[in-house]
C-alpha positions, 0 to 999 in steps of 0.5 A, a space after each residue: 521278849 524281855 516282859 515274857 514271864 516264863 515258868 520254870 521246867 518241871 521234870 514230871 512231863 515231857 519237855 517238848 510239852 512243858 516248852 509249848 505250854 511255858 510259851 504258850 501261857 506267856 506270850 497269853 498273859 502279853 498285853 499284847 496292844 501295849 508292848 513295843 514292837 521290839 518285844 514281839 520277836 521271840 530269839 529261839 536263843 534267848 527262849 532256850 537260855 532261859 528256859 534251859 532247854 536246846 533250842 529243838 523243843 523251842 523250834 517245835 513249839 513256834 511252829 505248834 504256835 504259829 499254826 495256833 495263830 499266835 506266833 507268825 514267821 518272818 523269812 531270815 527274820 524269825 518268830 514274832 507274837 502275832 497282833 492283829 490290824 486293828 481291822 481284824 481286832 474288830 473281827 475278833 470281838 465280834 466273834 467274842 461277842 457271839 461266843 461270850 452271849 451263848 455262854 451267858 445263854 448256857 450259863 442261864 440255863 445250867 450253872 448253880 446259884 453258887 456259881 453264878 454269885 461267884 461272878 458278885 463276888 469277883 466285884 465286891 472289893 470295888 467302890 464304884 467312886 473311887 474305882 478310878 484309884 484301883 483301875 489296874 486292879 479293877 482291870 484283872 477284875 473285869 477279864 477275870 469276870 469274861 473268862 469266868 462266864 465262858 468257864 459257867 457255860 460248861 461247854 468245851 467246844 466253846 471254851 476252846 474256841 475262845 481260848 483262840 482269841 482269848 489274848 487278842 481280847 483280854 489285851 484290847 480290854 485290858 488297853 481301852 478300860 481306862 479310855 474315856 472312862 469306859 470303867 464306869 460304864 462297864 461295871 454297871 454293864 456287870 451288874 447287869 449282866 449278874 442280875 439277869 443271870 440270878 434271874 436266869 433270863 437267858 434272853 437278856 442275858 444273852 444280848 447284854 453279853 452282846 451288847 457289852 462286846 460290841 460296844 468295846 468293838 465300837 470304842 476300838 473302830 472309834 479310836 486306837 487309831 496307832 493299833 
């Protein structure tokens, strides 16, 4: 829990609210694939402590996030970040996938020039030789562009129900971008994927949206065998 980077408590909104969302955007920003184990469990203690707070608003927000999925109970042992088996990790981005291609669909169809060069931009720091020197860098650059289509689709429903898997992605993503090089495929991947929404072909959009998923899925159910 140690890794956990809390936001201050403002005054301007309840604490109850203010507790869960603290939580909430520090357990989101985890990578959750790569810490110990030992960092799962959250101490209600420790939590209040640092967020001075009484351990009341901190018990109401486990629970409110244990019935989000991101947090699971252990009787006489506490709260702990919950992680999928890698099993359901795959059933993750496959739903991802779905998701992330009816974005790129919707994105076609009603987001702005602007916008969509916006998605350029996000790579335009990057020299595809000397990617390998700016991997951490070029990860941030890679979950920004997914979470970025998503916000083009313009479409509420979709966004939230991604928000609900959006840690179990961006962690897995964030883990494998520098296996076997997989860097080097995704940012053409990118490219591609901008190409065919300036040309606003929603078709082919939509599959390489799909297709970019499912190979991390294929990558996952190869390899990460300790998740």
């Amino acid at each position: 829990m140690a890794g956990l980077a809390l936001a201050a408590i403002r005054s301007d909104v309840s604490i109850s609210v203010q507790v869960y969302e603290a939580i909430r955007a520090a357990i989101t920003a985890t990578n959750l694939y790569e810490i110990d184990e030992s960092d799962l469990r959250l101490d209600e203690r420790e939590l209040a402590a640092r967020l001075g707070v009484s351990r009341t608003p901190i018990r109401e927000a486990l629970v409110r996030l244990e019935h989000e999925g991101l947090v699971t109970s252990v009787p006489r042992r506490g709260y702990y970040i919950a992680r999928k088996s890698k099993a359901e990790l795959i059933e993750v981005i496959i739903v991802w996938a779905a998701l992330e291609s009816m974005a790129a669909r919707l994105v076609s169809q009603r987001a702005s020039d602007a916008a969509i060069a916006s998605l350029r931009e996000i790579f335009a720091t990057f020299d595809g030789e000397k990617l390998a020197a700016h991997i951490d860098e070029y990860s941030d650059a890679n979950l920004r562009f997914h979470a970025r289509i998503i916000e083009l689709s313009g479409c509420d429903v979709l966004r939230r129900t991604a928000d609900g898997i959006l840690i179990h992605v961006r962690s897995i993503r964030h883990r494998t971008i520098g296996e076997d090089h997989r860097f080097e495929r995704s940012i053409v991947d990118h490219m591609h994927i901008i190409e065919a929404l300036e040309a606003r072909d929603e078709e082919l959009a939509a599959r390489l949206v799909r297709d970019h998923a499912l190979a991390l899925a294929a990558h996952v159910d190869a390899n990460d065998n300790d998740l």
